[in-house]
C-alpha positions in Angstrom: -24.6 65.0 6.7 -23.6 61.2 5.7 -25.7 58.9 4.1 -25.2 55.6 5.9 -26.1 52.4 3.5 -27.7 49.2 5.7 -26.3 46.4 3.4 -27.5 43.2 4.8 -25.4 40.2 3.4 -25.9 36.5 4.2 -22.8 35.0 7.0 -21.2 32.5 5.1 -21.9 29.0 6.1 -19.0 26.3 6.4 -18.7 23.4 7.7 -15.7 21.3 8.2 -14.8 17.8 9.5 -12.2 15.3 8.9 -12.5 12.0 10.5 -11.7 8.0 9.5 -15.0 6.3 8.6 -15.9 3.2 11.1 -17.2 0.0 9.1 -20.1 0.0 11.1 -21.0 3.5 9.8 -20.6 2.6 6.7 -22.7 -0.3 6.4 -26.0 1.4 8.1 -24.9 4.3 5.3 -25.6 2.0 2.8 -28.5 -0.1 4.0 -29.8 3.6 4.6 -29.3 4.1 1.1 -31.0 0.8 -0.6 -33.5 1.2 1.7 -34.7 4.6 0.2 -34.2 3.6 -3.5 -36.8 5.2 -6.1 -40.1 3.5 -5.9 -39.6 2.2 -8.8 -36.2 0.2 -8.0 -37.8 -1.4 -5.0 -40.7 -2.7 -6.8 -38.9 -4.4 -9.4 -36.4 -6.0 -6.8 -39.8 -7.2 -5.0 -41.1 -8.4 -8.6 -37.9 -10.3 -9.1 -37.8 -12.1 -6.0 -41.2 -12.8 -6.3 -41.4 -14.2 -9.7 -37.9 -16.8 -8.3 -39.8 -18.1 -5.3 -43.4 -18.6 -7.7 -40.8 -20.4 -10.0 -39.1 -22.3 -7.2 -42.9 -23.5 -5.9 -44.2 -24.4 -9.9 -40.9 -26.6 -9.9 -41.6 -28.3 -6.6 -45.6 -28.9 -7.6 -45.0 -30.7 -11.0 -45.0 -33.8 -10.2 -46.0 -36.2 -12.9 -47.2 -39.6 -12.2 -47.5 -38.3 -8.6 -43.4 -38.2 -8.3 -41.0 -35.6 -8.3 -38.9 -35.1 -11.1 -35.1 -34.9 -10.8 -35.2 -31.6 -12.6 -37.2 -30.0 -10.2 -34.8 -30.5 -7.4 -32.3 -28.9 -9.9 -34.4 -25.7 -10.5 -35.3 -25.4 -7.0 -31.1 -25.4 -6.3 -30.9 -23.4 -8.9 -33.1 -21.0 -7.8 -31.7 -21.0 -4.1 -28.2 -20.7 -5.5 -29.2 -17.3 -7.0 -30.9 -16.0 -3.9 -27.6 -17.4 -2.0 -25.4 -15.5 -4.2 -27.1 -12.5 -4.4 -26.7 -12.2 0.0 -22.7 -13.0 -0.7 -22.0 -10.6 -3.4 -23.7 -8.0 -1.5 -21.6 -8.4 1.2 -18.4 -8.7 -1.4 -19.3 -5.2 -2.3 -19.6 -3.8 1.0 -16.4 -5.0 2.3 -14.3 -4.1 -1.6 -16.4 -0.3 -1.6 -15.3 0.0 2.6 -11.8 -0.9 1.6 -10.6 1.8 -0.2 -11.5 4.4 3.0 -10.7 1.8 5.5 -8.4 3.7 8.0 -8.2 6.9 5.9 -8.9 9.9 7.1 -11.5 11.6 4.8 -12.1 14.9 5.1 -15.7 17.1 4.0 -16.2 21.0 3.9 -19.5 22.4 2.9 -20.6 25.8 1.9 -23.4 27.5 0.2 -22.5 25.9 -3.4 -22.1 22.3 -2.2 -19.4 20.7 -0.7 -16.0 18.9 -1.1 -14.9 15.5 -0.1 -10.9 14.6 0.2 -9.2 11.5 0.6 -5.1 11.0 0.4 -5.5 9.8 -3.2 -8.4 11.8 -3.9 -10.7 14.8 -3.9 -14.1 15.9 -5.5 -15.8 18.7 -5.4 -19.8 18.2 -6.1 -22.8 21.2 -6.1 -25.7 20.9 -4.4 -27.5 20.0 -8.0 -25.7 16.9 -8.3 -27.0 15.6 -5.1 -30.4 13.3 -4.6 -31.2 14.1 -1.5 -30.3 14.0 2.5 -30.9 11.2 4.7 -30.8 11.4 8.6 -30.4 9.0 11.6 -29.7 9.7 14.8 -26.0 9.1 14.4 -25.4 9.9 10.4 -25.8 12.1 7.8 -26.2 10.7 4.3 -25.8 12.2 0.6 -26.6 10.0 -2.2 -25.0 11.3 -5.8 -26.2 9.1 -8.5 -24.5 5.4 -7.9 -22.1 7.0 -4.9 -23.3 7.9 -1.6 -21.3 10.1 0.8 -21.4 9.4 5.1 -21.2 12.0 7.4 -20.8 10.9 11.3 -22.2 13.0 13.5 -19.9 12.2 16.1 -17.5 14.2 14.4 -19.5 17.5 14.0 -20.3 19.9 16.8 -23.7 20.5 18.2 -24.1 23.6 16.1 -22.4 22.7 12.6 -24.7 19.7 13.4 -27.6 22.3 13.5 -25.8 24.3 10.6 -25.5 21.2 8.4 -29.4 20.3 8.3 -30.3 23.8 7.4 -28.1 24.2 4.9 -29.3 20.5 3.6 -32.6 21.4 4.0 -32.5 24.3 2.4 -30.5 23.0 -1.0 -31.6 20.1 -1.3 -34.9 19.2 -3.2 -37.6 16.9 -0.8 -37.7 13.6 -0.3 -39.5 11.7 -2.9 -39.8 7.7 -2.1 
């Protein structure tokens, strides 16, 4: 009689959200993000900081003739000044990076070759290949891409595309390597 065929294909995942990013969000996005740099970045950020404060204590302890030089107190400002800096600029960055979302609705739609993200004056498209890895709180998702980083609230995502989401993540993207 008939030959009936059983083709099983894959359902189609995609997932799609538009929202306006909150500040907030964004900053724990990014400390999220620095604090799961490569091993290698974090050790050299510790080496760096560690080799200023050896050099602000070696400026403090020379003390010839059992006085403290004028020059010391310079280094030591010096050296607090960079440390002082550094804290201000990060925060410089955070607020000029937030600004060009602030308000804007952005909008995200994944599928099985990677996703896009769209802003009024932008959109980009990126594969699952060009993404580090996934990062999870209770309250975000995270996709770092090279110097960028993408935030996905999971306030804005249903129960089940939240469920959807991490599969699909956990399936394309490679582990977690700290």
């Amino acid at each position: 009689m008939y030959d009936i065929e059983v083709v099983f294909c894959r359902v189609a995942r995609l997932i799609q959200t538009a929202f306006v990013l909150q500040r907030d969000e964004f900053i724990k996005a990014q400390r999220l993000v620095l604090r799961n740099l490569p091993t290698r970045i974090r050790v050299a950020r510790w080496v760096q900081s560690g080799l200023l404060v050896a050099l602000m204590l070696l400026v403090l302890a020379y003390r010839p003739n059992g006085e403290l030089q004028p020059i010391s107190l310079l280094i030591t400002f010096l050296v607090w000044l960079v440390f002082l800096t550094g804290s201000i600029t990060s925060r410089a960055v955070i607020n000029l990076q937030f600004k060009r979302m602030d308000g804007k609705e952005i909008q995200y739609e994944f599928d099985e070759m990677g996703f896009t993200g769209r802003m009024p004056e932008s959109e980009s498209r990126l594969s699952w290949a060009a993404v580090t890895t996934s990062l999870e709180t209770d309250a975000l998702f995270v996709l770092p891409s090279g110097i960028l980083f993408y935030t996905i609230p999971k306030r804005v995502l249903s129960t089940d595309d939240i469920t959807v989401l991490r599969e699909l993540l956990t399936e394309k993207l490679p582990p977690r390597r700290l």
